[in-house]
C-alpha positions in Angstrom: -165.5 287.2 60.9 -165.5 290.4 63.3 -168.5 291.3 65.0 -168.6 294.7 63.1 -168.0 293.0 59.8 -170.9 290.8 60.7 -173.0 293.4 61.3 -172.3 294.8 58.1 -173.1 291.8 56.1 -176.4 292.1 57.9 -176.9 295.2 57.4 -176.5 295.1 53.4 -178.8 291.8 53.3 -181.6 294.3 54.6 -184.3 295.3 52.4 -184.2 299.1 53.6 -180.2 299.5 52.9 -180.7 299.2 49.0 -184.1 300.8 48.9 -182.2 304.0 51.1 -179.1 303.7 48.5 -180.8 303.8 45.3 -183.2 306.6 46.3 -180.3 308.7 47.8 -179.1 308.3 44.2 -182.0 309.6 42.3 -181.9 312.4 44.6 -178.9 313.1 44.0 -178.9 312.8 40.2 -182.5 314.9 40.4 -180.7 317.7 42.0 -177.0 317.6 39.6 -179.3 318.3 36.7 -180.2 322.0 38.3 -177.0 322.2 39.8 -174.3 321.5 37.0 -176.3 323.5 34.2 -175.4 326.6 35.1 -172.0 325.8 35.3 -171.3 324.0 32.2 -168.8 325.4 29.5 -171.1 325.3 26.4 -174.8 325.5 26.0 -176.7 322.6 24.4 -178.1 323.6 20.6 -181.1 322.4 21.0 -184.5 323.7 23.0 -186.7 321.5 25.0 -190.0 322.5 26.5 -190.3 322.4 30.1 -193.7 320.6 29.3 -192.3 317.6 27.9 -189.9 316.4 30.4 -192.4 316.7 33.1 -195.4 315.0 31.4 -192.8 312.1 31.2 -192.0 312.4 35.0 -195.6 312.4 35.9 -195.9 309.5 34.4 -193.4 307.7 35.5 -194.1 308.9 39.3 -197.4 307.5 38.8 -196.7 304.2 37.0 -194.0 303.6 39.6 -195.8 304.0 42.7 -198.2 301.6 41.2 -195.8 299.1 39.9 -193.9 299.7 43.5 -196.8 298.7 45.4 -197.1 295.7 43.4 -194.0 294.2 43.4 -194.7 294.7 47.8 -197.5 292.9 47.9 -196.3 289.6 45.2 -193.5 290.1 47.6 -195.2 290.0 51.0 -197.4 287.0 49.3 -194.2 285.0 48.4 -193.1 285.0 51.8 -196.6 284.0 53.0 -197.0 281.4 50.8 -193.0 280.1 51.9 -194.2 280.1 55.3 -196.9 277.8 54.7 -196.1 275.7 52.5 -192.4 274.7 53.2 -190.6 276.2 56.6 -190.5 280.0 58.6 -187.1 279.4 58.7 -186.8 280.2 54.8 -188.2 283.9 55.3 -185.2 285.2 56.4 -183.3 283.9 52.6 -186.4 285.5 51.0 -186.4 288.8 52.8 -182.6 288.9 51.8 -182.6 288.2 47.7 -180.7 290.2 46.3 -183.5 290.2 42.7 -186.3 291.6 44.4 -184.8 293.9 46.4 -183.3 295.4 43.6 -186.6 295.4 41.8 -188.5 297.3 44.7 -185.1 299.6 45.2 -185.0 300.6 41.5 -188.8 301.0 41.3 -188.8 303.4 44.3 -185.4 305.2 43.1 -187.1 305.8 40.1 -190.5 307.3 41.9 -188.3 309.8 44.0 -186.3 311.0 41.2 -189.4 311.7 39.8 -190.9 313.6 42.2 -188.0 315.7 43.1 -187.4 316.7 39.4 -191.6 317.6 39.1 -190.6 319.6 42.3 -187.2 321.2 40.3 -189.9 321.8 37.5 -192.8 323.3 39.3 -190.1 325.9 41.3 -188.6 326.7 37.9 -185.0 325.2 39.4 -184.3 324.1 36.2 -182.6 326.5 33.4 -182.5 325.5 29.6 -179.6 323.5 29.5 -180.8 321.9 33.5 -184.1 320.5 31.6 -181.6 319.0 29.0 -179.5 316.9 31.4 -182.8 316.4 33.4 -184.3 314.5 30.4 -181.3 312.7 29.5 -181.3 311.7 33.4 -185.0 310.6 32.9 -184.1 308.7 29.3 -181.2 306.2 31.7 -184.0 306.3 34.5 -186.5 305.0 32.2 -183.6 301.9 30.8 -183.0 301.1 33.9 -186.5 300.5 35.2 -187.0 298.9 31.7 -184.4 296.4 32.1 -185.1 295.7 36.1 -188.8 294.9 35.2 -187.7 292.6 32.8 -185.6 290.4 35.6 -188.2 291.4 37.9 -191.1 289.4 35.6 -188.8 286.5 34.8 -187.7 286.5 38.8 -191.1 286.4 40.2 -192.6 283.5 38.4 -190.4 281.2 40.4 -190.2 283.7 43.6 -191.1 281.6 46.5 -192.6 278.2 44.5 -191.5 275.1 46.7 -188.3 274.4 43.8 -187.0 278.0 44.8 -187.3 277.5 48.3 -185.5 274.7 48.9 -183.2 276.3 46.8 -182.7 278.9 49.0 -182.3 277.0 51.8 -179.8 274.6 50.6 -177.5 277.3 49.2 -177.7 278.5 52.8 -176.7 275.2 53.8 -173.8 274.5 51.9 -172.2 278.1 52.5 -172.0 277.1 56.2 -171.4 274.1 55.7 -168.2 274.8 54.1 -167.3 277.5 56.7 -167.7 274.5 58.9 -165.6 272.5 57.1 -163.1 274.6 56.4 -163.0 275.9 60.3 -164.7 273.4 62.6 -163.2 275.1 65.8 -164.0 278.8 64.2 -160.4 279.9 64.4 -159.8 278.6 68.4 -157.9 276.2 69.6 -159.9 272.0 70.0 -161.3 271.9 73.5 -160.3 270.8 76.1 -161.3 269.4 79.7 -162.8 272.5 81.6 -161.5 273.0 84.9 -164.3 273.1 87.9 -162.6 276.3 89.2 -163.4 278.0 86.1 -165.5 281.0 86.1 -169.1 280.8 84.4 -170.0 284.2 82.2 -173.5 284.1 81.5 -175.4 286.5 78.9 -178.3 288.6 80.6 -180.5 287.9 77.9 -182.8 285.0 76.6 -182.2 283.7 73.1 -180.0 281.9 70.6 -176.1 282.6 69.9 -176.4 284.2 66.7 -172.5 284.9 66.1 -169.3 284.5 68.2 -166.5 287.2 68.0 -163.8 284.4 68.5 -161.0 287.3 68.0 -162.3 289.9 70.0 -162.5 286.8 72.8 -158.8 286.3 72.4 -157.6 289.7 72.4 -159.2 290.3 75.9 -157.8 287.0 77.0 -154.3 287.7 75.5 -154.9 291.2 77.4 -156.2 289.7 80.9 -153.7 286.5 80.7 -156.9 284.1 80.7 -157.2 280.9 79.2 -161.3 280.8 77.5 -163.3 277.9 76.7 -166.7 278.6 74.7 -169.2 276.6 76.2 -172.5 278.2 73.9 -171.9 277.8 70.1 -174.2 279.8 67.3 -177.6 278.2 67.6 -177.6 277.7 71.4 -180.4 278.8 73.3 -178.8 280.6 76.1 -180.4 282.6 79.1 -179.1 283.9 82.6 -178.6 280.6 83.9 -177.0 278.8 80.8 -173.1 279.6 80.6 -172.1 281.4 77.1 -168.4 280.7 78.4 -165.7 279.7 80.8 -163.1 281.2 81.8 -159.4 280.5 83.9 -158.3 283.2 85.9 -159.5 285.8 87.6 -161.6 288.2 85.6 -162.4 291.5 86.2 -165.9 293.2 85.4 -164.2 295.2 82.0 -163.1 292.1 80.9 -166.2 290.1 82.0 -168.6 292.7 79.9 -166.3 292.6 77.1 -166.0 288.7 76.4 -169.7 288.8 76.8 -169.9 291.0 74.0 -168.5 289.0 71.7 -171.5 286.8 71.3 -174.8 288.3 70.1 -177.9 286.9 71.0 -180.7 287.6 69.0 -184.5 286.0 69.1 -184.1 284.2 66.4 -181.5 281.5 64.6 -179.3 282.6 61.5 -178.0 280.8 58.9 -174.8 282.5 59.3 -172.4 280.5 61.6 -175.0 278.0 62.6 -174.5 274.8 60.0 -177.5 273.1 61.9 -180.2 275.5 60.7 -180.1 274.7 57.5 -180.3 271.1 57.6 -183.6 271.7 60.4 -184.7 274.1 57.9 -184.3 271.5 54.9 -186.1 268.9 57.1 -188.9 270.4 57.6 -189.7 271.1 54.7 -189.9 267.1 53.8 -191.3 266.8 56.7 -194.2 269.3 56.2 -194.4 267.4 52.7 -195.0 264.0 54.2 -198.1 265.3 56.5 -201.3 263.5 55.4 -202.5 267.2 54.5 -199.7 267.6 51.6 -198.5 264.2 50.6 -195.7 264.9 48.0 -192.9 262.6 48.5 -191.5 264.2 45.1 -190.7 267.4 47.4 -189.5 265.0 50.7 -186.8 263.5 47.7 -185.9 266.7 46.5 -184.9 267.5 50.2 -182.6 264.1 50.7 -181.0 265.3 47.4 -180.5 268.5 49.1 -179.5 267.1 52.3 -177.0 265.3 50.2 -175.6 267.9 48.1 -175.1 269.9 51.5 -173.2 267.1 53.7 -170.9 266.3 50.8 -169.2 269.4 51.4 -167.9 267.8 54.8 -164.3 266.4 54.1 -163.8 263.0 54.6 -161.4 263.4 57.4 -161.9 266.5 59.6 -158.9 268.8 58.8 -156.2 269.7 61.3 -157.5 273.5 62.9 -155.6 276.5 61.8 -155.0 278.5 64.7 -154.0 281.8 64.9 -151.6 282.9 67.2 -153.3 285.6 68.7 -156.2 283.0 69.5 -154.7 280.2 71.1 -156.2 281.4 74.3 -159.7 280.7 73.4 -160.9 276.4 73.2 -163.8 276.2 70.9 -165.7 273.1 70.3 -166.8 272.0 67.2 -170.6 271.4 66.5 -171.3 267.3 66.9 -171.7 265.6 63.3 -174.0 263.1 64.9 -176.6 265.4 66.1 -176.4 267.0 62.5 -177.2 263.6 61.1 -180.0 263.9 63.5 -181.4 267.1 62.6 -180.7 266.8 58.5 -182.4 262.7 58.8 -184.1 262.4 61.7 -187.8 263.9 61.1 -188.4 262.0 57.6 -187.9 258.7 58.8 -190.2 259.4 61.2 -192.7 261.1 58.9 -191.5 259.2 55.7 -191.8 255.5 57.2 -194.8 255.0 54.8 -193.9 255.9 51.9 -192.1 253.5 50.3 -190.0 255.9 47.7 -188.6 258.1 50.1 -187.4 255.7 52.3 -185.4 253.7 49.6 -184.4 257.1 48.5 -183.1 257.6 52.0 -181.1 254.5 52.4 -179.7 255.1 49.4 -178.1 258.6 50.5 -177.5 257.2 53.5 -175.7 255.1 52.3 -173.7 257.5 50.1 -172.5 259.4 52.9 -171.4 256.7 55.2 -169.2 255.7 52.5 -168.6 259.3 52.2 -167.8 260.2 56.1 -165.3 257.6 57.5 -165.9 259.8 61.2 -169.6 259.0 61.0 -170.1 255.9 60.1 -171.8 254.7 63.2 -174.1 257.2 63.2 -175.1 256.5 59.9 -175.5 253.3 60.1 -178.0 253.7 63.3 -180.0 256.4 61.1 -180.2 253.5 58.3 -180.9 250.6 60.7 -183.6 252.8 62.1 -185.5 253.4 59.0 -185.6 249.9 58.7 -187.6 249.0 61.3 -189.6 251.9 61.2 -190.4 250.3 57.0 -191.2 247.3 59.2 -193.9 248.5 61.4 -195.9 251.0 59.3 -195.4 249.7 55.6 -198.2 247.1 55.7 -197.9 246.3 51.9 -195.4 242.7 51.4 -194.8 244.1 48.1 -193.7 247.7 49.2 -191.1 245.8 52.3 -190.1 243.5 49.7 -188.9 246.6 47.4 -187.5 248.4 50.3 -185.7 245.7 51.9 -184.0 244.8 48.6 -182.7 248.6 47.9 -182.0 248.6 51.6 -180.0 245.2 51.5 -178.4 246.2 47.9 -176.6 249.0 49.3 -176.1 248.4 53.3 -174.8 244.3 52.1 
């Protein structure tokens, strides 16, 4: 994906974009109804008082702004109560569904609309036939806000609980992960040993790789005869001292700044190209469960399921990169699967190594995937022999090491 494009993507994901669009509309559809009356063909046979249309805008301007503010604040308390209770990292999903931000856009369309056509009424823009198509405007206003509060009650019930938010964060998951999968090199070339003669680019600003502009990289390479090797991929923390690339030849400062603005560095991670995130992000949500404060292994097993569903979209052998011809210039690396095993497994055996059903619930899916990942077998089987001993030292209870070590043994034997 082109940098543009990516900006774009982020750009409709924001809460403003469809709020903006939907009120631009009921402007627009506000303004038709004085506009197109007085040029219509025929003239409607029946009469309707100016009175009646705008009693029913007033109170829809006034219900909306109400119910608009409302459907802010369950918001805003949805993404509080995310925060807390499973990981900041899920915020960012939240902020982006596509339900409530429908919801808020369609309840402040339908409050502008309103007060533009009270303004039409109260300036007498309106003719006869203008109050005619305002109303039937109003009448499809009214469905719509009708059918949207509908969704809008059923949506919010489960908006932010625990269930949804893992959810969320697993469909982020798996959506990278098959980009991942289907593109481990992102469109380059495998890498290969860096020559010390290379030149370092380094970005001037502190933060994490957020997206890589692998094409724009190798059209200034293909333009500047260079040979490029990414060194920073998405979800590097990179400052002035940390390269974001390397590159043979000799470059020259148009082509320097240009390369460098192919990667954007923003303060914060994205889910986008960066497959690691959501496994952390799944993580820590079991392990914010397993704190002595919360204690729900049922949430820390819904995670491994998660964790599971997301790393079977890996293919059991990695797939041979398909690279463009325009971008065999640029080497990319591909992100390590052993230090994703790390991230996804890592922080519940450390904070799970008490409770005796999540740990045979995590043998059991480690288990799964090492038969399901020939590459990472080894690492795997290190994550599984770890959780072992960690049963060892801080299950106290014979009965509860007996019970492990025979799921353990059942499916590592």
């Amino acid at each position: 994906m082109g940098h543009w494009s990516w900006m774009l993507s982020r750009i409709v994901r924001q809460i403003w974009f469809r709020a903006a669009i939907i009120s631009a509309l009921s402007i627009a559809l506000a303004v038709a109804a004085a506009l197109v009356g007085p040029y219509l063909p025929y003239r409607f046979g029946g009469e309707l008082g100016q009175d009646s249309v705008g009693t029913i805008l007033q109170i829809m301007a006034s219900s909306m702004l109400a119910v608009t503010t409302f459907s802010l604040t369950a918001m805003v308390s949805a993404y509080s109560s995310a925060t807390q209770l499973a990981t900041p990292r899920a915020t960012q999903l939240m902020i982006s569904d596509p339900t409530s931000q429908n919801a808020l856009s369609t309840f402040l369309g339908a409050f502008v609309f309103s007060v533009v056509g009270i303004i039409g009424l109260q300036t007498s823009a309106y003719g006869e036939d203008g109050r005619i198509i305002l109303f039937a405007g109003t009448v499809l206003v009214v469905a719509v806000v009708v059918v949207t509060l509908l969704r809008w009650i059923a949506h919010i019930t489960a908006f932010g609980r625990m269930a949804d938010v893992i959810d969320r964060v697993e469909d982020a998951a798996a959506k990278s992960m098959v980009e991942f999968a289907a593109a481990p090199f992102m469109g380059g070339k495998p890498p290969m040993p860096i020559p010390g003669a290379s030149t370092a680019l380094c970005s001037d600003a502190v933060g994490y790789v957020a997206h890589v502009d692998i094409a724009a990289l190798a059209r200034v390479a293909n333009a500047a005869d260079l040979s490029v090797h990414v060194v920073a991929l998405p979800g590097t923390l990179v400052h002035p001292g940390r390269a974001l690339l390397r590159v043979e030849g000799a470059v020259d400062e148009e082509a320097r700044a240009a390369m460098i603005r192919a990667f954007s560095v923003e303060r914060h991670r994205s889910f986008d190209q960066d497959p690691r995130l959501g496994l952390i992000a799944l993580s820590e949500i079991g392990s914010r469960a397993l704190s002595p404060a919360v204690n729900d292994p049922g949430t820390a097993i819904e995670v491994l399921n998660a964790l599971h569903r997301v790393l079977a979209n890996l293919p059991a052998e990695r797939p041979s990169p398909a690279v463009l011809a325009e971008r065999a210039s640029v080497h990319v690396p591909s992100h390590d699967l052993p230090t994703m095993l790390v991230d996804a497994f890592r922080p519940l055996i450390r904070d799970g190594g008490a409770s005796v059903e999540v740990m045979i619930r995590l043998t059991k899916t480690l288990a799964a995937l090492h038969d399901r990942l020939p590459m990472s077998r080894v690492a795997i089987r290190r994550l599984a022999d770890d959780a072992a001993r960690r049963v060892g030292r801080t299950i106290e209870d014979d009965d509860d090491r007996a019970a492990f070590r025979a799921a353990h043994d059942g499916v590592w034997s």
